[in-house]
PyMOL Python script that loads the backbone (N, CA, C, O; Angstrom):
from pymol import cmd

cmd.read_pdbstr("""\
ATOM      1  N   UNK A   1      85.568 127.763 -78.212  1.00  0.00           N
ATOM      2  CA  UNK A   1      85.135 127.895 -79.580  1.00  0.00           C
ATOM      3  C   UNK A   1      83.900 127.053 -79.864  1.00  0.00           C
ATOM      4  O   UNK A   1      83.074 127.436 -80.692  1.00  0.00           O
ATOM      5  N   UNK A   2      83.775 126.054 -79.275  1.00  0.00           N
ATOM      6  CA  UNK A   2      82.573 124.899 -79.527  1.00  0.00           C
ATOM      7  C   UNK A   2      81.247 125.599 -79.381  1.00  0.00           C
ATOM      8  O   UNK A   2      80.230 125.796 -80.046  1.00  0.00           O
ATOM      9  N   UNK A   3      81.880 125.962 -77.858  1.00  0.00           N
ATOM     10  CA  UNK A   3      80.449 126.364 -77.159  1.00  0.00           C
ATOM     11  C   UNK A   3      79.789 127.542 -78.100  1.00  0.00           C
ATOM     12  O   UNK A   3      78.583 127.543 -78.347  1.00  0.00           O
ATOM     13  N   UNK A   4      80.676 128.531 -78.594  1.00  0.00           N
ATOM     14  CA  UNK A   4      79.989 129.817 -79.572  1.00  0.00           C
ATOM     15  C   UNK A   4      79.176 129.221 -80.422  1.00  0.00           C
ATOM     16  O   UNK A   4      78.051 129.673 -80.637  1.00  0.00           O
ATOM     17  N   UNK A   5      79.681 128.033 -81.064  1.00  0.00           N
ATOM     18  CA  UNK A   5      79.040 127.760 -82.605  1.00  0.00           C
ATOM     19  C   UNK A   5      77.726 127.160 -82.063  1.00  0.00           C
ATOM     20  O   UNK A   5      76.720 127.109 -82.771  1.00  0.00           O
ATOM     21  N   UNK A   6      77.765 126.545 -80.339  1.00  0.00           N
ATOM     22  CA  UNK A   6      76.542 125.541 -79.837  1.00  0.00           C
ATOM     23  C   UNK A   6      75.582 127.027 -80.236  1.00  0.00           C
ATOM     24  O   UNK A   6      74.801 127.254 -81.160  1.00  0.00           O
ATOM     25  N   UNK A   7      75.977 127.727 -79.272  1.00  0.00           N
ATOM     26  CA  UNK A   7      74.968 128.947 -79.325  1.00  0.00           C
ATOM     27  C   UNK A   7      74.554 129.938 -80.315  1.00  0.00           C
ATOM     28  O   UNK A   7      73.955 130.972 -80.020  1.00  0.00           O
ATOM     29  N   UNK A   8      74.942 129.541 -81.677  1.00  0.00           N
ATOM     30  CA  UNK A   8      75.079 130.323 -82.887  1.00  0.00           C
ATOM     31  C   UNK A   8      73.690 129.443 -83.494  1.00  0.00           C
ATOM     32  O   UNK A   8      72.683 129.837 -84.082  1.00  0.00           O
ATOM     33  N   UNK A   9      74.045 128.366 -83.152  1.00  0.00           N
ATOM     34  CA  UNK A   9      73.214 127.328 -83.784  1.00  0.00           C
ATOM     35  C   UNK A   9      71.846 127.355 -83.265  1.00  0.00           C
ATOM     36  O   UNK A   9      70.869 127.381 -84.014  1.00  0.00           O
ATOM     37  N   UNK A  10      71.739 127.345 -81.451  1.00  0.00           N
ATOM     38  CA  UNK A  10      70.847 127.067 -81.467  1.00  0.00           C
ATOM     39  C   UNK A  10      69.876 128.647 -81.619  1.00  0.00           C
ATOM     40  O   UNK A  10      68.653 128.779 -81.658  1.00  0.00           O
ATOM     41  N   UNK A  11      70.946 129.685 -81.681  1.00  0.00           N
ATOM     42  CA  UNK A  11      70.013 131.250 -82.150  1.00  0.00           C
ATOM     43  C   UNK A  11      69.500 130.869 -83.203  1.00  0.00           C
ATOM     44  O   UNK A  11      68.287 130.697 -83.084  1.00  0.00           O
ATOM     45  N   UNK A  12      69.824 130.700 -84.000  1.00  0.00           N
ATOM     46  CA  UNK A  12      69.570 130.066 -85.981  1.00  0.00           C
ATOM     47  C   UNK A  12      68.395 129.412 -85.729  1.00  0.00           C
ATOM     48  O   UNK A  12      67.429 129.748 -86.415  1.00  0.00           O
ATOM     49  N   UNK A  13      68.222 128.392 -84.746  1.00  0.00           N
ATOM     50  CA  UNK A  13      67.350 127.263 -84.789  1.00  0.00           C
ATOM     51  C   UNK A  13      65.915 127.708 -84.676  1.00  0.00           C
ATOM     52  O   UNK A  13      64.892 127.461 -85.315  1.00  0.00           O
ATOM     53  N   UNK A  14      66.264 128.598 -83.431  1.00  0.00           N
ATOM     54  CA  UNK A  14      65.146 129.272 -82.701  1.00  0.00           C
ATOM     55  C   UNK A  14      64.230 130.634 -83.610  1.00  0.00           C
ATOM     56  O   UNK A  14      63.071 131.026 -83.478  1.00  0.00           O
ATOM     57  N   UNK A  15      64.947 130.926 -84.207  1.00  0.00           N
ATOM     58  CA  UNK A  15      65.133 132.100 -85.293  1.00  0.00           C
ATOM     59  C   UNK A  15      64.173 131.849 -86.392  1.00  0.00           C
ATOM     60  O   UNK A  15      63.361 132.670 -86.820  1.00  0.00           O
ATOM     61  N   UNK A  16      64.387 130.330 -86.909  1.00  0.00           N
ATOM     62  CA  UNK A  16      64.067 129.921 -87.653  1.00  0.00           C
ATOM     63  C   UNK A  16      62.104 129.287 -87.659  1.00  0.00           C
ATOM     64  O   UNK A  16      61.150 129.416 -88.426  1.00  0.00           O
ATOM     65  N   UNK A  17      62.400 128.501 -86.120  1.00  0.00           N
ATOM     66  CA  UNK A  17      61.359 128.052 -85.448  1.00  0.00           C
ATOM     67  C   UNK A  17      59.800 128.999 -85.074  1.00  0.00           C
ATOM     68  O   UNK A  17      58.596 128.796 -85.230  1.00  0.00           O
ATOM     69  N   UNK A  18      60.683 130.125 -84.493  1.00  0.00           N
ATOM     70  CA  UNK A  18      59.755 131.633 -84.308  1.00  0.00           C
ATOM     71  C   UNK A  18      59.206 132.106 -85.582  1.00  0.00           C
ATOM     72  O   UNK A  18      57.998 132.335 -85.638  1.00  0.00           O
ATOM     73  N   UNK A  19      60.322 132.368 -87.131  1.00  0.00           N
ATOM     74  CA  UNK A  19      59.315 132.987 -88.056  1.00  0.00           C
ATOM     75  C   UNK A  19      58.795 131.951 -88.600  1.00  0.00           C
ATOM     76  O   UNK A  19      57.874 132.332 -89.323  1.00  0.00           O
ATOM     77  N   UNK A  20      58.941 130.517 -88.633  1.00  0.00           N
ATOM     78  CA  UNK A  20      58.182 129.793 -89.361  1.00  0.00           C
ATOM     79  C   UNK A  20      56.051 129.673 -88.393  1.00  0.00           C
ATOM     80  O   UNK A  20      55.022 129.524 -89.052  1.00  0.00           O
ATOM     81  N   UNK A  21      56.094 129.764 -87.302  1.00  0.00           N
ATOM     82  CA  UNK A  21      55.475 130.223 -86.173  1.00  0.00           C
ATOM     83  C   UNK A  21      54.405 131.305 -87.139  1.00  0.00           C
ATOM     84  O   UNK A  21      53.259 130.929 -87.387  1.00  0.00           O
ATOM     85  N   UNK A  22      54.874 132.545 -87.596  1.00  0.00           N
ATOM     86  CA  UNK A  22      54.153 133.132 -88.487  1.00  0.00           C
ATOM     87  C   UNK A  22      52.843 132.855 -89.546  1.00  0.00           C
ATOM     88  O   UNK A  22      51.678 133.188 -89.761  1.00  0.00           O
ATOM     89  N   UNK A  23      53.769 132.126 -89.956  1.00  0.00           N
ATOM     90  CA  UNK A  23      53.212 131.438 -91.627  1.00  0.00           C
ATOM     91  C   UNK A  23      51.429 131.168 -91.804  1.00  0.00           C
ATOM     92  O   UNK A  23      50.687 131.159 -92.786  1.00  0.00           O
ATOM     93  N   UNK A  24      51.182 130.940 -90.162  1.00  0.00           N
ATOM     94  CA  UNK A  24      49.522 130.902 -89.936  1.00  0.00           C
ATOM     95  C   UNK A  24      48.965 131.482 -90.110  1.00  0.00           C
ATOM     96  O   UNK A  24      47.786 131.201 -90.323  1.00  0.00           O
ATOM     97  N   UNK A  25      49.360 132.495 -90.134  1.00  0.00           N
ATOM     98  CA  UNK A  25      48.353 133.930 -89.616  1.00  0.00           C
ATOM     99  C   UNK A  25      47.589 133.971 -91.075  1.00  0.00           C
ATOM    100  O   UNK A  25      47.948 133.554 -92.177  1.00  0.00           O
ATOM    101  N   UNK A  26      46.403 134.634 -90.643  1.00  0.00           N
ATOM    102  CA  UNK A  26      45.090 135.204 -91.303  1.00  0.00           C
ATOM    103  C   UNK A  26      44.127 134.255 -91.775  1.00  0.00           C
ATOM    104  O   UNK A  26      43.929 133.255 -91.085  1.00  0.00           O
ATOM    105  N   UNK A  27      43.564 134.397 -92.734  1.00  0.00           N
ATOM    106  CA  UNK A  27      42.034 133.202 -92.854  1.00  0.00           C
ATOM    107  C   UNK A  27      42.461 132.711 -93.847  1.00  0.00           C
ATOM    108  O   UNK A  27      42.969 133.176 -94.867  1.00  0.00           O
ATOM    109  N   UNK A  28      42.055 130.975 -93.243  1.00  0.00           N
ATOM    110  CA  UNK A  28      42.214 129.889 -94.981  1.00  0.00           C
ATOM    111  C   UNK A  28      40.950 130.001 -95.488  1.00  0.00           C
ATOM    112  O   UNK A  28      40.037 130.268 -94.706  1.00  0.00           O
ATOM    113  N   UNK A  29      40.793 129.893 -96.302  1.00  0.00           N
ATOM    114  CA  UNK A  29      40.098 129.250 -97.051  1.00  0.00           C
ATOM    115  C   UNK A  29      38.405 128.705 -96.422  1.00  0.00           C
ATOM    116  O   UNK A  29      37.408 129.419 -96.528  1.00  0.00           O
ATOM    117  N   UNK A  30      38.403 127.515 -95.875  1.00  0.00           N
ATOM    118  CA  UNK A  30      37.612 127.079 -95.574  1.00  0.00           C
ATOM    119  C   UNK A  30      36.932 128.200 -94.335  1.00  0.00           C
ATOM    120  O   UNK A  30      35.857 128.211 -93.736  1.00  0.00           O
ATOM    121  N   UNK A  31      37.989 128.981 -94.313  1.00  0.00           N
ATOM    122  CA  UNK A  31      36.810 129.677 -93.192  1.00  0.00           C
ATOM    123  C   UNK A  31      36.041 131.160 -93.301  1.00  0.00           C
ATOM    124  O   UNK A  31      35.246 131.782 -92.597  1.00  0.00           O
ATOM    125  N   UNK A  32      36.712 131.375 -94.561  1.00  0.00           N
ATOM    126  CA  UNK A  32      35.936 132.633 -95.108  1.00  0.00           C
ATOM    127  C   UNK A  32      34.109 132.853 -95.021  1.00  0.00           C
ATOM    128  O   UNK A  32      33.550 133.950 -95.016  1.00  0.00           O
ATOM    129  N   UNK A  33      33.536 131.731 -94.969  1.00  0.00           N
ATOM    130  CA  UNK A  33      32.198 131.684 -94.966  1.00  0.00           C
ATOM    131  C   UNK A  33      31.654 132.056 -93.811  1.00  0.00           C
ATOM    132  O   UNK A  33      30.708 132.844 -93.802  1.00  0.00           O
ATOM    133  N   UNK A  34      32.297 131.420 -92.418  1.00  0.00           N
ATOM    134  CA  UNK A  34      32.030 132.045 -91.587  1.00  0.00           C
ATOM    135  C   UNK A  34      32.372 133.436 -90.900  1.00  0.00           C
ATOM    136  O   UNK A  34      31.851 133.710 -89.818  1.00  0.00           O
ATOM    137  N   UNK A  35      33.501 134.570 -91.706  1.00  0.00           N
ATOM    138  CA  UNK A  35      33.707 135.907 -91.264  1.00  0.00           C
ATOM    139  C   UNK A  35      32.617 136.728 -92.552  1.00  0.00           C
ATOM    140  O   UNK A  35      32.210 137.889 -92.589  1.00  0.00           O
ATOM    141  N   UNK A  36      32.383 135.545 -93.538  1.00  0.00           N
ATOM    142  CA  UNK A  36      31.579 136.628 -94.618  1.00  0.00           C
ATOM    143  C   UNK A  36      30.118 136.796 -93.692  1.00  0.00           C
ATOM    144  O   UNK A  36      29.617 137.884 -93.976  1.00  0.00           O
ATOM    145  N   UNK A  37      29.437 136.180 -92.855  1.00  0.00           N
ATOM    146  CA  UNK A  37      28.213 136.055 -92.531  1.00  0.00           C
ATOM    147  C   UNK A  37      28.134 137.697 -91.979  1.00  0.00           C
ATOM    148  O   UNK A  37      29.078 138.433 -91.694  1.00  0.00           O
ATOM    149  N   UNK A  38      26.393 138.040 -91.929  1.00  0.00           N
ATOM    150  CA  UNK A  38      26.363 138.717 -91.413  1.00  0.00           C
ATOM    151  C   UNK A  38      26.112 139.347 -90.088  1.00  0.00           C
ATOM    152  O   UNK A  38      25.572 140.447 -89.969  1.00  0.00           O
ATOM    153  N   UNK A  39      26.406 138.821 -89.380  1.00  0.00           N
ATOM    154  CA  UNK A  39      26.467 138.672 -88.130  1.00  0.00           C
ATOM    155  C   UNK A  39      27.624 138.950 -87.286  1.00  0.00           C
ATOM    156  O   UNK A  39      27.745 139.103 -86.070  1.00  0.00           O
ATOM    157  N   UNK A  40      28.834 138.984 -88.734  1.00  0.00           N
ATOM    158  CA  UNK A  40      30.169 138.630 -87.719  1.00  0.00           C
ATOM    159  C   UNK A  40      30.440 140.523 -88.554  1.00  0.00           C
ATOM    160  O   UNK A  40      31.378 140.957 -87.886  1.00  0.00           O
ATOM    161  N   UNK A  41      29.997 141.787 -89.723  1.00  0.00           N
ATOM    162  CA  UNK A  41      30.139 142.312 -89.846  1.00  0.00           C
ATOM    163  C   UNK A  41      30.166 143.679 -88.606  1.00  0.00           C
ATOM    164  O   UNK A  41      29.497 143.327 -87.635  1.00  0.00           O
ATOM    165  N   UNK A  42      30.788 145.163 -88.412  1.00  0.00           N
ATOM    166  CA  UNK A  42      31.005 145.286 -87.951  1.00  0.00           C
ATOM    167  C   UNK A  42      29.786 146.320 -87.873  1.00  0.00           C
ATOM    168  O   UNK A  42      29.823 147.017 -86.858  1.00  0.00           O
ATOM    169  N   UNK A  43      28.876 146.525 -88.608  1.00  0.00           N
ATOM    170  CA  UNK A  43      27.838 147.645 -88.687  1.00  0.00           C
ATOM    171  C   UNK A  43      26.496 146.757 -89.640  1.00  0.00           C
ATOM    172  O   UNK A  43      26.209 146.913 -90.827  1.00  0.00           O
ATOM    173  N   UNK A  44      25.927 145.920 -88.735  1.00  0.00           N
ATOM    174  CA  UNK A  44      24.279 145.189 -89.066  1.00  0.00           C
ATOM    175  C   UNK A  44      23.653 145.611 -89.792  1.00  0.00           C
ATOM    176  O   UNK A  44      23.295 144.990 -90.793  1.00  0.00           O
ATOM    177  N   UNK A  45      23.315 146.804 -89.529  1.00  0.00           N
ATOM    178  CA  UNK A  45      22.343 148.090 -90.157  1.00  0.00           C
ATOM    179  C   UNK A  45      23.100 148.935 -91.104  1.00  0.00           C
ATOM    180  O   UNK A  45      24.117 149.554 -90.791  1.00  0.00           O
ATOM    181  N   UNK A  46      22.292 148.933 -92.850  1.00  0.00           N
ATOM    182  CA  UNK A  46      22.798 150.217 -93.101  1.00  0.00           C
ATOM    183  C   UNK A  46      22.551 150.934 -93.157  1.00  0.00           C
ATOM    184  O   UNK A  46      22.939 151.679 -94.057  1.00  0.00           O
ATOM    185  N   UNK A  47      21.795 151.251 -92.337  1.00  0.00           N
ATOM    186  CA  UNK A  47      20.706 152.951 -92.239  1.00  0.00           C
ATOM    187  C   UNK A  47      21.600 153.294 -90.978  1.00  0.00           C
ATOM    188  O   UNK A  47      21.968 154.468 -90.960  1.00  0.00           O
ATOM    189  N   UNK A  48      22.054 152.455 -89.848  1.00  0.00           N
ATOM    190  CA  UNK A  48      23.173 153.138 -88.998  1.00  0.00           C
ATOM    191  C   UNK A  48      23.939 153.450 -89.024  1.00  0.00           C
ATOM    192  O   UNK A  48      24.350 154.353 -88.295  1.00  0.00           O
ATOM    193  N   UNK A  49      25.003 152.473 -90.484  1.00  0.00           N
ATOM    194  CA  UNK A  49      25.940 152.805 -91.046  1.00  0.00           C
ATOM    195  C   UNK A  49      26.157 154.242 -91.814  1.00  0.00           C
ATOM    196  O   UNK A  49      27.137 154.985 -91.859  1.00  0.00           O
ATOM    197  N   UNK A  50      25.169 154.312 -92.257  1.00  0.00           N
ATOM    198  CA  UNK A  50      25.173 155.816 -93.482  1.00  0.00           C
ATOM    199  C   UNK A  50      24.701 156.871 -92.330  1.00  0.00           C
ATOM    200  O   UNK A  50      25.412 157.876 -92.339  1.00  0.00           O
ATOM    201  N   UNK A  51      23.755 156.888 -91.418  1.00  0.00           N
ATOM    202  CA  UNK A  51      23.859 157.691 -90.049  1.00  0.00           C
ATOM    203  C   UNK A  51      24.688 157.914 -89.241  1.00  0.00           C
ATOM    204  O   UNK A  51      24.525 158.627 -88.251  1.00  0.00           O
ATOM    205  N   UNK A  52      25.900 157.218 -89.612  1.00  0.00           N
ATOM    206  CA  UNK A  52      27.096 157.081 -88.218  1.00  0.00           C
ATOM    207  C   UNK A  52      27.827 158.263 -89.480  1.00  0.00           C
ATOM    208  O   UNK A  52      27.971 159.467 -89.267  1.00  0.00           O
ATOM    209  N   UNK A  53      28.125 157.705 -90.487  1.00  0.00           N
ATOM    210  CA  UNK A  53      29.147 158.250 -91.837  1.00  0.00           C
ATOM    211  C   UNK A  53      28.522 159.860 -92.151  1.00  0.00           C
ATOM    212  O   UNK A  53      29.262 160.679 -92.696  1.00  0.00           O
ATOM    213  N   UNK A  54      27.043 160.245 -91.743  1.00  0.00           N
ATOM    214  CA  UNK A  54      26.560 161.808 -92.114  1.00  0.00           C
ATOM    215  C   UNK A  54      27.015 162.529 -90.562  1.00  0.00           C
ATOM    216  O   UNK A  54      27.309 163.724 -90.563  1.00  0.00           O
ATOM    217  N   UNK A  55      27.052 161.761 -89.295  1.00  0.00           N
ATOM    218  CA  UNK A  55      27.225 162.227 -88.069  1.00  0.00           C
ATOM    219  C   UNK A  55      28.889 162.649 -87.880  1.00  0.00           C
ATOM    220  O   UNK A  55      29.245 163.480 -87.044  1.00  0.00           O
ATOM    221  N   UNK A  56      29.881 161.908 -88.834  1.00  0.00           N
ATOM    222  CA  UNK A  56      31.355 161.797 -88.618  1.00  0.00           C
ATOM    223  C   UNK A  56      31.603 162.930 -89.675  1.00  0.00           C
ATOM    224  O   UNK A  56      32.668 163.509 -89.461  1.00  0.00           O
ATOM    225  N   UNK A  57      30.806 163.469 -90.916  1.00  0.00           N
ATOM    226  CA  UNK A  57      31.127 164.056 -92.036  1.00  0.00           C
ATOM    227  C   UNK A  57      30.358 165.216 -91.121  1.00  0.00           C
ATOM    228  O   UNK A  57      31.344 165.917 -90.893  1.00  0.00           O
ATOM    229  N   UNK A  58      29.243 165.899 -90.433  1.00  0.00           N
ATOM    230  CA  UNK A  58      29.247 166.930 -90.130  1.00  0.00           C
ATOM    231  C   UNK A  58      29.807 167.595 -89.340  1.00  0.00           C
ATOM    232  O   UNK A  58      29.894 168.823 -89.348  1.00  0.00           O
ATOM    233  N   UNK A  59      30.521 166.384 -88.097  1.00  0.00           N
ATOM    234  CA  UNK A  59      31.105 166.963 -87.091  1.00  0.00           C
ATOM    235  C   UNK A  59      32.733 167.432 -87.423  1.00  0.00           C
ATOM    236  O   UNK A  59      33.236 168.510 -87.105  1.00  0.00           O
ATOM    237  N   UNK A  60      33.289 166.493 -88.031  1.00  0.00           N
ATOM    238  CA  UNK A  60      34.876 166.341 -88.226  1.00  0.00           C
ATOM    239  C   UNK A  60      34.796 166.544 -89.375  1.00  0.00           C
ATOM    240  O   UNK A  60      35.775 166.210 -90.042  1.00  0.00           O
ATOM    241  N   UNK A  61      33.940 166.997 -89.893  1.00  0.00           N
ATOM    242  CA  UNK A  61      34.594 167.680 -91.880  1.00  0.00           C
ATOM    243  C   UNK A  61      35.313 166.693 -92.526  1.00  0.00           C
ATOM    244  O   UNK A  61      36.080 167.017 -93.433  1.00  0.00           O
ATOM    245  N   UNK A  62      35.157 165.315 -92.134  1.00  0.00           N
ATOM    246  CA  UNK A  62      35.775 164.375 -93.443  1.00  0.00           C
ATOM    247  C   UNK A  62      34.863 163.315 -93.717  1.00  0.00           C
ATOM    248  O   UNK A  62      33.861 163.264 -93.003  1.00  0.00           O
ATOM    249  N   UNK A  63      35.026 162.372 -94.700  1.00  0.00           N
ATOM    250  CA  UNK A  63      33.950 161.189 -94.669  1.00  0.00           C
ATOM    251  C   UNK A  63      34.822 160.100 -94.814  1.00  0.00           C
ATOM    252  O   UNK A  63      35.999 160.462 -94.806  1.00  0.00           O
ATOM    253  N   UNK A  64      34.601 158.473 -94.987  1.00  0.00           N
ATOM    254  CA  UNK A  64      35.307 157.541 -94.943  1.00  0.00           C
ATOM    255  C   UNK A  64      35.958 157.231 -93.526  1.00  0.00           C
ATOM    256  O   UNK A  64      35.780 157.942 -92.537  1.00  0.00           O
ATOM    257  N   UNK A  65      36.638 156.223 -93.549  1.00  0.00           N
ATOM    258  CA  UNK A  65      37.161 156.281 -92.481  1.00  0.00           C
ATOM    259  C   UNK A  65      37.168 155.470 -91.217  1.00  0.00           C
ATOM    260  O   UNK A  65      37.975 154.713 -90.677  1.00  0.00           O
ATOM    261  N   UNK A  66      35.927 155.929 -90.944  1.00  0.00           N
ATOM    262  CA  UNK A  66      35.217 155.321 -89.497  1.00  0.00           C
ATOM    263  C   UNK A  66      36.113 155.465 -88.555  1.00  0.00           C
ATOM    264  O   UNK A  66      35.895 156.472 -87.881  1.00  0.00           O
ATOM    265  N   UNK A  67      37.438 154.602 -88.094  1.00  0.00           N
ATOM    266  CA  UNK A  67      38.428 154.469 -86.526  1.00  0.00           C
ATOM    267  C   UNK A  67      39.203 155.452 -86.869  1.00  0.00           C
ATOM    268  O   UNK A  67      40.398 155.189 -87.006  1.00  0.00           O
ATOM    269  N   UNK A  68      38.676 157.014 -87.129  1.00  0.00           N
ATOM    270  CA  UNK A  68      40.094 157.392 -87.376  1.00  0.00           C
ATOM    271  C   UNK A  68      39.206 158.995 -87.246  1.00  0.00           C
ATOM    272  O   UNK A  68      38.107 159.118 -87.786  1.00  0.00           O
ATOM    273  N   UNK A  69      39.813 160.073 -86.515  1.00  0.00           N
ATOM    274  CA  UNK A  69      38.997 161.113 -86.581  1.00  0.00           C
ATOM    275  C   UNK A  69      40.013 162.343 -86.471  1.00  0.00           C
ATOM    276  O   UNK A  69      40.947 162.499 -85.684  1.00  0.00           O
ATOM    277  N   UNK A  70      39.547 163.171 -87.501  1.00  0.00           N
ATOM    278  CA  UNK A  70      40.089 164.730 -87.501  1.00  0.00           C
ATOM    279  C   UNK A  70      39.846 165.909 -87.748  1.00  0.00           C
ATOM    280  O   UNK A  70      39.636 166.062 -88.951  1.00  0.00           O
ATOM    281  N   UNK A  71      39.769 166.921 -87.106  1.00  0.00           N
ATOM    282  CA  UNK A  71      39.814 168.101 -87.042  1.00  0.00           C
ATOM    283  C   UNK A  71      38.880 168.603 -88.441  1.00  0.00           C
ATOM    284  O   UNK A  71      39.433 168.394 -89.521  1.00  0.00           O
ATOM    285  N   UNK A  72      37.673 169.170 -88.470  1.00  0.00           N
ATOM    286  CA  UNK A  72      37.622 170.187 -89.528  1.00  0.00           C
ATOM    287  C   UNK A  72      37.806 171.586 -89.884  1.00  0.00           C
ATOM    288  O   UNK A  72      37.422 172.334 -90.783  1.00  0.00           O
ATOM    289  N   UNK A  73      38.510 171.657 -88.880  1.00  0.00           N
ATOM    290  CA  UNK A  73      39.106 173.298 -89.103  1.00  0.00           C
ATOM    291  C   UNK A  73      40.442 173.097 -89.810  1.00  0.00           C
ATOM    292  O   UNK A  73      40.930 174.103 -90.325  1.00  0.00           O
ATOM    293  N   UNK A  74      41.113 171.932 -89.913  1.00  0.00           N
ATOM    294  CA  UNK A  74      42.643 171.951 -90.525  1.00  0.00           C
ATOM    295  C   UNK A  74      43.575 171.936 -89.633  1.00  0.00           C
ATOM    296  O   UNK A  74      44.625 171.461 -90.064  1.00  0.00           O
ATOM    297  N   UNK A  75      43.603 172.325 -88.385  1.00  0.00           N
ATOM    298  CA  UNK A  75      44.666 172.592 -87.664  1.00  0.00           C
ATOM    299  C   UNK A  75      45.348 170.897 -87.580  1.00  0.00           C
ATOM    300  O   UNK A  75      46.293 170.811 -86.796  1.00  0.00           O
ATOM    301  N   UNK A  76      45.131 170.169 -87.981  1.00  0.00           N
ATOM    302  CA  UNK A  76      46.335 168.751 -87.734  1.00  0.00           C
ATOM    303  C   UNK A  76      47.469 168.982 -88.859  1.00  0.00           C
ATOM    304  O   UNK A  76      48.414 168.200 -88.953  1.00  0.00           O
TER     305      UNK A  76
END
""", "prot")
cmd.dss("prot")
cmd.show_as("cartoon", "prot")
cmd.util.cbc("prot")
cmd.orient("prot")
């Protein structure tokens, strides 16, 4: 009986340890300045940008988007 509750406990512990582990994730504060720069954006140019967005809207019949591509005939 001991031993269950040892191992109940230390699941709980570990459980606990792992989602607190989480709690980091994404950007504080102080570092927003450096993902706002432009340098760290994912399209430099917006004349490439609006050229990439007329090249994705004539081929695939949709606009917006960018990582994501479908069909302009409808068949999806």
């Amino acid at each position: 009986m001991k031993k269950r509750y040892i191992i109940q406990y230390a699941f709980i512990s570990l459980s606990l340890i792992y989602l607190n582990g989480c709690t980091m994730l994404g950007v504080q504060p102080w570092e927003r300045d450096l993902i706002s720069k432009e340098s760290m954006s994912l399209s430099v140019d917006d004349l490439d940008a609006s050229l990439d967005d007329h090249i994705y809207f004539s081929k695939e019949g949709t606009s917006g988007g960018r990582g994501f591509s479908a069909g302009g005939c409808g068949c999806n």
